[in-house]
N, C-alpha and C positions, 0 to 999 in steps of 0.2 A: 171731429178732430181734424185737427191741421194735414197729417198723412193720409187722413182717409178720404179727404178732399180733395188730395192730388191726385190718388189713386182712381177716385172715380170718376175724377177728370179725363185720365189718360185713356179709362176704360171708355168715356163716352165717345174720344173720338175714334179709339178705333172701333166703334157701334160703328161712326158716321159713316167714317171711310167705306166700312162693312154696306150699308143699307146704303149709300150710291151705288157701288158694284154691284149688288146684289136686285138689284132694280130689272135688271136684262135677267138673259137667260142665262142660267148656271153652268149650262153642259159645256164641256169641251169637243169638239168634235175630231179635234186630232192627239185626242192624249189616248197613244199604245199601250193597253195594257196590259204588255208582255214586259217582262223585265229580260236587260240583257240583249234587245233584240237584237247589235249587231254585231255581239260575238266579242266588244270589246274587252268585257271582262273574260276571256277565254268561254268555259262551258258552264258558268255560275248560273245559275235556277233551272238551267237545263238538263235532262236526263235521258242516258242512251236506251235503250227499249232492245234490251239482250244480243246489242252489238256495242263496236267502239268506233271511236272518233277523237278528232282533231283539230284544232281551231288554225287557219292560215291566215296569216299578218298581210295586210296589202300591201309591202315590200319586201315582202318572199318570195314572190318569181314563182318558175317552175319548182315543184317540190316532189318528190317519189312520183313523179313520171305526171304528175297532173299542174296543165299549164291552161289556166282561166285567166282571164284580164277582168282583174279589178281594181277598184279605186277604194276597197274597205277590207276589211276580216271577213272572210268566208268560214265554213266547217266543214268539215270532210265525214263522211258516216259509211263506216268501213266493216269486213266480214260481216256482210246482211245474208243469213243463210234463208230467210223467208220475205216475203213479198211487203208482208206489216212492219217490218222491222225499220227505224226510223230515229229522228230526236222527238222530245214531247218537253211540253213544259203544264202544270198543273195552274188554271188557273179559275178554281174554285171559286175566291171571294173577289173575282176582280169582275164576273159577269151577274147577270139579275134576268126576271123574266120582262118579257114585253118589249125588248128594246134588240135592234139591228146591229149586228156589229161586220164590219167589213175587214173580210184577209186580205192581206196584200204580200208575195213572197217571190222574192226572187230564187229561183234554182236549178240546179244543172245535174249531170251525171258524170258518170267516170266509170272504165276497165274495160270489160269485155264489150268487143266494135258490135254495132247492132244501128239499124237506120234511126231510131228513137225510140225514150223509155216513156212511161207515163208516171209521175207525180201527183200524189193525191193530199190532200190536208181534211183529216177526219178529226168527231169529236167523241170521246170515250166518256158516258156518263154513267155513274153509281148510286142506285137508288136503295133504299132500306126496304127490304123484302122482296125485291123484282132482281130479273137479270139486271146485266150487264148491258148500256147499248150503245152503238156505236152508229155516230150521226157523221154522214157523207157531208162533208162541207162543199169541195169541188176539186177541177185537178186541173192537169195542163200536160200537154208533149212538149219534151227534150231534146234536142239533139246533142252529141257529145263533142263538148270544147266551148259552148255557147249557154250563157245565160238567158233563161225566159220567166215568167209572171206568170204566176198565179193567182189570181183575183176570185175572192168568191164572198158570199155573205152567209150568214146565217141567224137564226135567232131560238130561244128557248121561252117552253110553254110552262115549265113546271122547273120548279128546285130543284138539283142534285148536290146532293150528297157529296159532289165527287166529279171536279171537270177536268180532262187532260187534250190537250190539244196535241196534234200529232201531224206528225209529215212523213210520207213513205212513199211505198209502190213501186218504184223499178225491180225489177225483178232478180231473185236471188247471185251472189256474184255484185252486181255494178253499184259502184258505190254512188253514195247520194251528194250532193253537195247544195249547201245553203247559204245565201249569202246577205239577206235581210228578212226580217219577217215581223208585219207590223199588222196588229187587229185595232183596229178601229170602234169605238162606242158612240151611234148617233140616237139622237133624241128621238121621241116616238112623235108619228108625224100630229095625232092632238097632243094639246100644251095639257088638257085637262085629264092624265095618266094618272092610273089610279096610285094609292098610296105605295101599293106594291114595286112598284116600276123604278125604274133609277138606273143610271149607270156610272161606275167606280171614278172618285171625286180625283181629280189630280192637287195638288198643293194651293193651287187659288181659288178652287171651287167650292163653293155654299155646298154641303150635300143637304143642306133641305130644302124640299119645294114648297114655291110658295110661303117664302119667308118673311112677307110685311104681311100676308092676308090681302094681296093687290088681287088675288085670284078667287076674292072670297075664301070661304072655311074651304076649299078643296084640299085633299090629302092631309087634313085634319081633322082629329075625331075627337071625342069625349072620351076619358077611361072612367066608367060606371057615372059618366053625368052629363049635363048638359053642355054646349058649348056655344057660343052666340057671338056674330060680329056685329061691331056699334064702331062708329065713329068719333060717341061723347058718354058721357054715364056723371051722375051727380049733377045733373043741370047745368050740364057745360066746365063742370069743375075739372075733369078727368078727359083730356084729350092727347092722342096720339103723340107721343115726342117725334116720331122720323114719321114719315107716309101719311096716308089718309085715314089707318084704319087699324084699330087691336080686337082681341080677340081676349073671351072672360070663358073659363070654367066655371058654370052658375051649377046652381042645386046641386052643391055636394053633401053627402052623408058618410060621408068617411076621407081620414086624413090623405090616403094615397088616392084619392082621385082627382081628376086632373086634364090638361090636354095634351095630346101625344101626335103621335107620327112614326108609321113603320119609317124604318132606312135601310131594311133587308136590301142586300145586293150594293149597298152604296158606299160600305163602309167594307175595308181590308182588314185582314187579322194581322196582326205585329206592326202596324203604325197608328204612331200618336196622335187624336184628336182634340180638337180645342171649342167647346160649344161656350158661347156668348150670347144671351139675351137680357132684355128691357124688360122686368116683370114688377110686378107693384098686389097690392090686394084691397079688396072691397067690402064692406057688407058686415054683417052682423054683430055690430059694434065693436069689432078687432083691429087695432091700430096697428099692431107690429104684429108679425108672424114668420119662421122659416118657411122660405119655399126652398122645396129642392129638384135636383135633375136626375132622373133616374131613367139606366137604358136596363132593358128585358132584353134576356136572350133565352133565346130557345136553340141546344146543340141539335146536330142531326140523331143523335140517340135519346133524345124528347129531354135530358136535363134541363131544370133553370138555372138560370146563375141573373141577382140583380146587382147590376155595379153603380153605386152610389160616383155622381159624375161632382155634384156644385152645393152649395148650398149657402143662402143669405137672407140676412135680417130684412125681409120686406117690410114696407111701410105702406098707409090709404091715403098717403103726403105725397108720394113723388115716384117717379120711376128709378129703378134701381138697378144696376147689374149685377148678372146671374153669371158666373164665371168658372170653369174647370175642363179638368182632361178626364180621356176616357182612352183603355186599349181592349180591343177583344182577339184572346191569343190562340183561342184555337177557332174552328169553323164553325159555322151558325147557320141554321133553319129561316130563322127567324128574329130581326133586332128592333125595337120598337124603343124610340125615347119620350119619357113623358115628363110632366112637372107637377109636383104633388106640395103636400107637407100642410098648407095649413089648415084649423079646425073646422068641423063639418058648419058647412053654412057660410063661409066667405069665400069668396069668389076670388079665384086666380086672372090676373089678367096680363097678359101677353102684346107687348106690343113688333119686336120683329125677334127671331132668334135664328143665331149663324152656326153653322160645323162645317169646319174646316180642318186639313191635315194640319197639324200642329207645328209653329214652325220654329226649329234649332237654336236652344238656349244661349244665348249669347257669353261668351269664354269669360270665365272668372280671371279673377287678377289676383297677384298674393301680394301680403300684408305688407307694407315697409313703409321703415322708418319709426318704430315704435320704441317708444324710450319704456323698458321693458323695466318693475320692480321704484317706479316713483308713482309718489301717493298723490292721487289728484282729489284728494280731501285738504280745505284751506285749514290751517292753523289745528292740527290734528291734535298736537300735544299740548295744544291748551296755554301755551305761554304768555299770549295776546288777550288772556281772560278772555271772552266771548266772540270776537271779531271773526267775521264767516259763518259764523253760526244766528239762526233764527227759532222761534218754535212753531211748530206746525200746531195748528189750535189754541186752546187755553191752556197756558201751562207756563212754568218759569224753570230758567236755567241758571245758574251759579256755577262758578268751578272751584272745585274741594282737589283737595292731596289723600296722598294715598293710595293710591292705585297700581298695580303689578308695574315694575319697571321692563319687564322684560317682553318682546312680542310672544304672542300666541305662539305654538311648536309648529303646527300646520301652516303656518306664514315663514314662519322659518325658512320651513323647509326648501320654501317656493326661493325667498329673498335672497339664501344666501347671507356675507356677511351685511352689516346694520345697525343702526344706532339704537340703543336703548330709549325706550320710555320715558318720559315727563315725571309720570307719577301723577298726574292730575286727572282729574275727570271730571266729567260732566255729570252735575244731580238733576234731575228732571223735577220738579213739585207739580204739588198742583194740580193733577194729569187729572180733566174731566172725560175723557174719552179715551178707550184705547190704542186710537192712534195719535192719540197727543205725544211729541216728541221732537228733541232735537232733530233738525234739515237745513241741506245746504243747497243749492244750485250748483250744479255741473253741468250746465249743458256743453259750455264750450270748451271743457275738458277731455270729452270723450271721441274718442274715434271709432265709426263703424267697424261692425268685423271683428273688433280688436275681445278677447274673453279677460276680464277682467275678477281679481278677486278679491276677495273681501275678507276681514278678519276684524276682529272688534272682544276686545274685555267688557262684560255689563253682568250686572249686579243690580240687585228689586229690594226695596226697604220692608220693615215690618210690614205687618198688617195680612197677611194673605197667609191662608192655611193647605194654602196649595199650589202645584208646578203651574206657573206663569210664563205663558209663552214671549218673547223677547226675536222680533227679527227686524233686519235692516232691507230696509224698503226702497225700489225705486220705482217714483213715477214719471213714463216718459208722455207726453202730454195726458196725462191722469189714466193711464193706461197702467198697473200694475205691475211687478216684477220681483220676483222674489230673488232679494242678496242673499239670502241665507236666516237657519235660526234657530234657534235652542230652546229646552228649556230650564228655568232655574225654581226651586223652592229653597233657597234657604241663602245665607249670608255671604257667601263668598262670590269671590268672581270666578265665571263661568266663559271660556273662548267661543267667539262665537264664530263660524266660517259660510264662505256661500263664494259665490259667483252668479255672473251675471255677463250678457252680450246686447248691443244695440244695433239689427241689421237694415232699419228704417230711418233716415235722419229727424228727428227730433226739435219742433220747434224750443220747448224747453223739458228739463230732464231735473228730476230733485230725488237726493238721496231723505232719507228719516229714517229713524231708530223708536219701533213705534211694541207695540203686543202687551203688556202688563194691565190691568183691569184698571179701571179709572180709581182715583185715588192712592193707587201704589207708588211710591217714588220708583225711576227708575237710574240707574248709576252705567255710563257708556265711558269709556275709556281707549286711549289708542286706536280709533277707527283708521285704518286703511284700505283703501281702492285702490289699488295696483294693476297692470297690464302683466299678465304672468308668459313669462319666459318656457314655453313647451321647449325649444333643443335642449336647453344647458339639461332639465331634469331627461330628458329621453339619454343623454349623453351618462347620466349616471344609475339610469336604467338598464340598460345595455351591457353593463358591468356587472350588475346584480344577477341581470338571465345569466349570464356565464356560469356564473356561481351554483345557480339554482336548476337547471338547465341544459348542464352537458356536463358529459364527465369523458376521463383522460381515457384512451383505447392504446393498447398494444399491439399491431401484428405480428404474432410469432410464426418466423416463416420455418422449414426445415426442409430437406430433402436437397439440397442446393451443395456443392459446394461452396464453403466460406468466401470464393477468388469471386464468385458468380455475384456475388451479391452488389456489388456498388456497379454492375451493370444492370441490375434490375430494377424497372421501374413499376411504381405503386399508384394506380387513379383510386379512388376513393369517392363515391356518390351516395349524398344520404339524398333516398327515392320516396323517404317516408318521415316527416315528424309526428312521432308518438301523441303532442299536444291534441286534445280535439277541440278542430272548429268545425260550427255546423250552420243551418240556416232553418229560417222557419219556409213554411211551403204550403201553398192551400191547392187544392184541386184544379181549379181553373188553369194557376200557373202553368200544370205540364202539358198544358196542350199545344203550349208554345216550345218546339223543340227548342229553339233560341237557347232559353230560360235553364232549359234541362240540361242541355250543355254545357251552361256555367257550372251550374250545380255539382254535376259529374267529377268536372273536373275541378275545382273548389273547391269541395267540403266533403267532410265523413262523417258529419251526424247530422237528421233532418228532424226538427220538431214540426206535427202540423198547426198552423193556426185559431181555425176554431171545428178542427170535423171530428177531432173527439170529444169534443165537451158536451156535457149531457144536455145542453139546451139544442145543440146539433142534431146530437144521435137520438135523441125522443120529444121533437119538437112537443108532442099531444102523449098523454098517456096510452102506454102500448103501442104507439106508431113507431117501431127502431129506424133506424135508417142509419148502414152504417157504411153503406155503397164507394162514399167519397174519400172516408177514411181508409177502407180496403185498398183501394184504387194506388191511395199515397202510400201506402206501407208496400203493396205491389213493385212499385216503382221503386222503392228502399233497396229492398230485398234484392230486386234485381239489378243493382249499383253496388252492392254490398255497403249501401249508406246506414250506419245506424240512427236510433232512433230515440227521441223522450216524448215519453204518451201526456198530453198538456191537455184537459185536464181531467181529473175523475168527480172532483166537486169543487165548484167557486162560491166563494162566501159573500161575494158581492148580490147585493137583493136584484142589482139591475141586469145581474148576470143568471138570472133564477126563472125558469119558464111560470106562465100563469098557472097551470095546472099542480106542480108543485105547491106553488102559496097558494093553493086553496083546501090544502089536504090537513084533515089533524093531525096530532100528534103521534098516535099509532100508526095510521095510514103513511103518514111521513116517513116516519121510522123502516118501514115493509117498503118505500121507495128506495130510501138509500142503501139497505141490504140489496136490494134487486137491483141496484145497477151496481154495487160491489161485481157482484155474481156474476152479472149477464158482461160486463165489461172483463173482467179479469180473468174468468173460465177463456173468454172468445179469443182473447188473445194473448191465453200466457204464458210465455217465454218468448213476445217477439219484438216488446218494449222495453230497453234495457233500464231508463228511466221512466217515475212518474211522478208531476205534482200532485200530491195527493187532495188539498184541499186551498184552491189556491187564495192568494190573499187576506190571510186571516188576522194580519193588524187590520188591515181598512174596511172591513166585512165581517160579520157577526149571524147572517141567516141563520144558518143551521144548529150554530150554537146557543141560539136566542131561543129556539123552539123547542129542541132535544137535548141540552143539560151541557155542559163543560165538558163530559167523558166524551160526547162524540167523535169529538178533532179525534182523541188517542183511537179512540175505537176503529176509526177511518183505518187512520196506519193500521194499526192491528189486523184486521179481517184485511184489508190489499194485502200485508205481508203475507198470511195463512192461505189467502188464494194463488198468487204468485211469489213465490219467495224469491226469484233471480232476479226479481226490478229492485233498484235503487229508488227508497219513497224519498222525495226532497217535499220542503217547506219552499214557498216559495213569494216573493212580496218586490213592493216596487218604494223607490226615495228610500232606499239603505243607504246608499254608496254617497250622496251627493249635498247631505247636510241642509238639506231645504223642505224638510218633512220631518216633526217633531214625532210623529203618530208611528213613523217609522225609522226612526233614529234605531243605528246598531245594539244601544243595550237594550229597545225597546224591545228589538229582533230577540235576541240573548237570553232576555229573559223569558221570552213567547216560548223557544225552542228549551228554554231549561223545564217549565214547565209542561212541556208534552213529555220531554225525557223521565219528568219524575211520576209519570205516569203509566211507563215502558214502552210508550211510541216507538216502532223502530224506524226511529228518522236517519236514513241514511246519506242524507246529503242537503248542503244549503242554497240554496236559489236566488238568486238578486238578479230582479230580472233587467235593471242596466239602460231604463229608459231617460236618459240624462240629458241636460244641456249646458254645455258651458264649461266640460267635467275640467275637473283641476286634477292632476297627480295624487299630489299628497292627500285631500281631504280622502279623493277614492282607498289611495293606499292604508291611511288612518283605520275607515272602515276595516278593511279586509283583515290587520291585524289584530284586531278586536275579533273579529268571527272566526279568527283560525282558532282559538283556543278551545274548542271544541274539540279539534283533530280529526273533522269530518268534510268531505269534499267542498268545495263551493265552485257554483258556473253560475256564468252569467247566461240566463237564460234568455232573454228576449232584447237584449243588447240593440240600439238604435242612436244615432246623433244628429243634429239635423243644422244645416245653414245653408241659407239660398248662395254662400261663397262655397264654392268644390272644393277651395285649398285648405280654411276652414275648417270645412266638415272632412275634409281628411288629418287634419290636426286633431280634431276632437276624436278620431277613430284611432288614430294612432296613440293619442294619450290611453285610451281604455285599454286594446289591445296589449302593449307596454306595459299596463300596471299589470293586466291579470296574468300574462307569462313571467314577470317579476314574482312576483309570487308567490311562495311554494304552495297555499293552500288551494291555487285557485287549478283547478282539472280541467275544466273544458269553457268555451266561449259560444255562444247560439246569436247570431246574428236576427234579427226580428225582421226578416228580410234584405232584399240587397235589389230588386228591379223596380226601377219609377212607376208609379200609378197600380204598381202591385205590393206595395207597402201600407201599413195605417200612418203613417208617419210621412207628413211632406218632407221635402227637400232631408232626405235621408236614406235615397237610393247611392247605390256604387256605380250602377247601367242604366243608361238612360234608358227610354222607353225604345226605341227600336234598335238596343243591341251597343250602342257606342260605349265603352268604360269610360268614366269620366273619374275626375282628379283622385276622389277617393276610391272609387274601385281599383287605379293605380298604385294608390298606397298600401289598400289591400293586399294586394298582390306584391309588392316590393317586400315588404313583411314577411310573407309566407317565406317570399323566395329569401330574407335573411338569413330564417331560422332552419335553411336545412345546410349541412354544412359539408362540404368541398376540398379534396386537398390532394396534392400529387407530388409523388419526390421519389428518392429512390432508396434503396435498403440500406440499415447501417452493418457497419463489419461484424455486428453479430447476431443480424438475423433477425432484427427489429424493422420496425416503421410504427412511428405512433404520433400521435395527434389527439387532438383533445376537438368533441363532436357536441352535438343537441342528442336527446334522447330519440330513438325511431329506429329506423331500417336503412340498410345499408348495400349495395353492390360496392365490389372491388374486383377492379381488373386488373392483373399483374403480367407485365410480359419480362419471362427470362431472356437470356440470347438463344433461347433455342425455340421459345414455345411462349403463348399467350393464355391462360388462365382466369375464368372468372368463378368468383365465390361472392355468398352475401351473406347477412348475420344481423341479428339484431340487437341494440344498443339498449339496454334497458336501466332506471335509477339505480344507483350504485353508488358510494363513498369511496373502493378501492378501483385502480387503473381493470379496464377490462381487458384480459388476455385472451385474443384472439389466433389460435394454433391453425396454422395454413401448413401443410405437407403439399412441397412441388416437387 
């Protein structure tokens, strides 16, 4: 394809670029790495060791009696009552074994007069099961008022767990003073270090060694196979794209084997990496294959964790690139990256592959100039008889009368006011195929970025004794997309809605109205593509939360005299919206305090990912394992973050362990009581929500094997085990009209029937994986499922656009609908940090900590909907204002005296009266 051409253009040269550089040696020899070393950011990574300190600017002079001559920021290390005591900074993942690294530090002293002190720079390492030990790096004498050097080296035999670097020694009383300090990583003096070896990559460094094979297979191993360097293969067919030389994994017998390379010690926790190689495949008459990138970690308390890095359509045609990021958030043992994926007996072959720190996504730009609600469909209404229109395949068009004059409700809603309908339509004949159908070209219509929506009347002739599906299609260089779609069994017109976004430019782009089985006439009417207008609808959403959303507060003050009161002033701070937002969270994440800090402070509900699903917790029959799950509800509990248990069964067969599908039907039946049991007993009362069986439109396992009663049965026994969780249904394309399987009444009627079977379903799930989302079509749904009169969240909530401004549009459209309203209780984010999501470009935090556009607008939100107001008391002892639901402080100061009290706001129809005695 046209885009995937340019794409792989761009990627080859930056191979090229990559494999010149990368030709020399990789190391830097003067990249420090300590962070902070000179103090500029005051005392940031650095940490006092049960003393204090002070960071001095280099045009601060004399300061509390200590006068140094410098030309930079120095730090002051003050009340040292012991001899150890000192600054430190931890730097765990920035050393490795094998490799020299040199101190370098300038520092002085200060207070009590003495001929000179001694400064010493030690190393403090933590091993798993052994002491504590503390490695003498080197030191230096001081005399007081003058700067000296510290110079020393050191190196490490083995891993810890655990490195902190430190500076101390003068003796109790004299303060210490610091005024640069820089560690140094030089290479080991053979080039041919074993795989183990490395030292921490700065921004322009390769961190793999031996990245064409110019060094031979060294620091290159097989995982369970062979590995062989060649300079040709296929009798000269297959040679090298960059260097001299590739490297093949031969004799493999299983899909993950491959060729790897430890990078323990090379790679940092909390920054971003970007690995790029040249790989292709060979052998066993397999012409296309995925190959993928996969890094192994091993933590210091023996976990694995495998983080899927890249993955691409290889071909035994051409070399290809192998492309993606990778972050590891907490500390590691041990990191080894390999390349796996295709089937046993074809040979992976490798021609250079680069890791490097990932480097800073370049600034989105917002939308303008979009002529927002005109339809870039030619001759829509049919007046021009067929002009702009074509048929895709065999098929004939004609245009008939009769047809709805008025737009769809859901386009409406979008447009505003607008001209009525034609009345004509389009008859399809003829249709041999069922994507025979009315199409136009748009390419030069469209505007990247820009979310467009779709609305259309269509109508299916006799012949067909059943729902026929009907959607409107775009292909942008035959690359698929779905506008939306419905389905119709019977004579009347049926609205059809969708959207659709184009963030790749398009050599050409064609819309068609295709789905009814060959031979069915199909009848399309009023098509419209429009650029849909997100303010004006947020502008009349906004109105609606008020409505639905806060109610009128009174405070009643008393104890005042009546004179006192138009001196008295009222602050009013809501500290809490009652709404729940939450996020999802998997184990690895909290290793990254980073991460947990957002958390903390962001959200009060955490769903986990996948560490309660039964394919987690009982990988093999009777192996529990429920270590990771504990670990995150630990973490809850100590946040006071609540929680929804996700899941206790999924109906997806590819979500179902092998051991399961191979059980009979009793046996089956005695599994899924036992993990009732063993899951519900273990933790019940500490999940306030659960999906009880997830996805049960698009999945069918368990009720294919054990009978219809199951689903209810499910609920049943979860309620009789834990009765204080909320069981929800839960399912994906409710919300968004591009899923016929999961269309709202399809929902509707799914949950009527567990209901008439006493399921106690207490809540509805839309798990909210959308793209493109439109207001109204969302809001449509929502109205249909409140009639139930039972909660609905959005559970696994995600949007995604390589534009930040964008994907903060699309979060804000969602957000907006579901606190609009009333049925909707809670909101779960399916993440929120880059490269720790399933979902590309559909983080809020970049990968090393930055908020980007949409974490902005995240956050601007929150901070709307808590509500703010100050004034002063009226002559009779009032103050009121109209709030959001949640928690409240109020501080009131009289003329004599200042006063705080708080209260909680909770749903109500009448004004609430709030009695204050001052």
């Amino acid at each position: 394809m046209y885009l995937r051409n340019i794409y792989d253009r761009d990627l080859t040269t930056q191979i090229t670029i990559m494999a010149e550089r990368i030709s020399s040696a990789s190391w830097s020899n003067a990249s420090n790495i300590l962070m902070n070393h000179d103090f500029s950011d005051g005392l940031n990574y650095w940490y006092l060791n049960c003393c204090n300190g002070y960071v001095i600017s280099a045009s601060a002079g004399d300061q509390g009696g200590i006068s140094m001559d410098s030309d930079q920021n120095y730090t002051v290390i003050t009340e040292r009552n012991e001899c150890w005591q000192g600054l430190g900074q931890d730097i765990t993942d920035r050393i490795s074994i094998g490799f020299t690294y040199t101190v370098s530090a300038f520092v002085g002293v200060s207070g009590p007069s003495q001929e000179s002190a001694e400064v010493k720079a030690t190393l403090k390492l933590e091993y798993d099961d052994s002491a504590t030990q503390y490695l003498f790096i080197g030191r230096t004498s001081v005399v007081k008022g003058s700067w000296e050097k510290l110079e020393a080296t050191f190196s490490l035999s083995t891993v810890p767990n655990r490195a902190v670097f430190y500076l101390e020694g003068p003796a109790p009383g004299v303060d210490l003073l610091i005024k640069s300090v820089v560690i140094n990583c030089s290479s080991p003096n053979n080039k041919k270090a074993t795989h183990t070896e490395g030292c921490v990559s700065t921004e322009d460094e390769n961190i793999i060694i031996n990245p064409q094979f110019e060094d031979a297979l060294n620091n290159w191993f097989g995982r369970s196979c062979k590995i062989v360097l060649t300079d040709s293969m296929a009798n000269g067919k297959i040679v090298p794209k960059f260097g001299k030389f590739f490297a093949s994994a031969a004799e493999r017998t299983q899909a993950w084997n491959g060729i790897q390379q430890e990078i323990t010690g090379r790679v940092q926790r909390k920054l971003a990496y970007e690995m790029t190689a040249l790989v292709r495949i060979y052998g066993n008459n397999v012409t296309s294959a995925d190959v993928k990138a996969t890094l192994w970690v091993q933590t210091p308390d023996l976990r694995e964790q495998y983080i899927g890095i890249a993955n691409v359509q290889a071909t035994d045609t051409d070399w290809v690139t192998l492309q993606g990021k990778f972050l590891l958030n907490g500390s590691s043992s041990k990191v080894v990256l390999y390349l796996e994926g295709p089937p046993p007996g074809t040979d992976i072959l490798v021609n250079t592959l680069v890791v490097k720190h990932a480097a800073k996504a370049t600034p989105s730009t917002p939308l303008n100039n979009v002529a927002f609600g005109v339809n870039i469909i030619e001759n829509s209404n049919l007046l021009d008889d067929t002009s702009g229109w074509f048929t895709l395949g065999d098929c004939t068009l004609t245009v008939k009368t009769e047809s709805p004059l008025i737009v769809p409700p859901i386009a409406r809603d979008s447009l505003g006011r607008h001209e009525t309908l034609s009345g004509h339509y389009l008859l399809v004949t003829n249709r041999a195929q069922t994507w025979n159908g009315p199409a136009q070209v748009i390419t030069e219509k469209l505007k990247l970025f820009v979310t467009y929506q779709v609305s259309a009347w269509v109508r299916i002739g006799s012949g067909s004794n059943r729902q026929q599906n009907v959607n409107v299609a775009i292909s942008a260089d035959n690359q698929w997309i779905n506008g939306g779609q419905t389905e119709v069994s019977d004579n009347r017109w049926h609205d059809l809605n969708g959207s659709f976004r184009i963030e790749k430019q398009p050599s050409k782009v064609t819309v068609y109205i295709q789905g009814p089985a060959s031979g069915i006439d199909l009848m399309v009417a009023g098509l419209q593509i429009f650029p849909v207008d997100r303010q004006a609808r947020f502008t009349y959403l906004k109105t609606q939360t008020d409505k639905i959303r806060k109610r009128e507060v009174t405070l009643k003050f008393s104890g005042l005299d009546s004179s006192s009161y138009p001196n008295t002033t009222v602050n009013v701070t809501q500290t809490r919206n009652d709404f729940q937002i939450g996020t999802c969270i998997s184990r690895s994440n909290i290793d990254n305090e980073d991460f947990v800090n957002f958390l903390v402070k962001h959200f009060n509900w955490a769903v986990f990912r996948n560490e309660l699903t039964w394919e987690v917790t009982e990988p093999q029959k009777g192996i529990l394992n429920y270590k990771d799950a504990d670990d995150l509800l630990s973490l809850c509990q100590k946040y006071n973050i609540q929680t929804r248990g996700h899941c206790i069964f999924w109906e997806m067969d590819k979500s179902v362990q092998q051991w399961i599908k191979s059980l009979n039907k009793k046996d089956l039946m005695t599994a899924v009581q036992n993990r009732l049991t063993g899951l519900l007993t273990r933790y019940k009362g500490k999940f306030n929500h659960y999906d009880v069986n997830n996805e049960m439109l698009h999945g069918s396992f368990y009720q294919d094997r054990l009978g219809k009663d199951i689903r209810a049965n499910m609920f049943k026994t979860a309620h009789q085990l834990d009765s204080s969780a909320t069981l929800f249904v839960n399912d994906y394309h409710i919300e968004d009209g591009c899923d016929t399987t999961s269309c709202p009444e399809k929902y509707i009627q799914h949950i009527l029937d567990l209901l008439k079977q006493d399921a106690p379903v207490g809540g509805i799930g839309i798990q909210g994986h959308i793209n493109s989302p439109i207001g109204p079509i969302v809001h449509s749904s929502l109205d249909k499922l409140g009639v139930f009169g039972l909660p609905i969240w959005f559970t696994e909530l995600d949007v995604s656009s390589m534009n930040e401004h964008v994907r903060a549009d699309d979060l804000e459209v969602m957000l907006r609908e579901a606190y609009a309203h009333p049925a909707v209780e809670g909101i779960m984010l399916w993440g929120f940090w880059e490269l720790l999501m399933c979902r590309e470009n559909a983080h809020l935090v970049n990968a090393e900590g930055d908020i980007n556009e949409a974490g902005k607008r995240f956050l601007a939100l929150k901070q709307e909907w808590l509500s703010h107001t100050h004034g002063h008391v009226d002559e009779e002892g009032h103050f009121k204002f109209k709030g959001f639901y949640g928690t409240y402080d109020v501080e009131i100061v009289t003329p004599s005296k200042k006063i705080a009290k708080s209260f909680v706001l909770y749903k109500g129809d009448n004004s609430l009266v709030v009695p204050i005695n001052l």
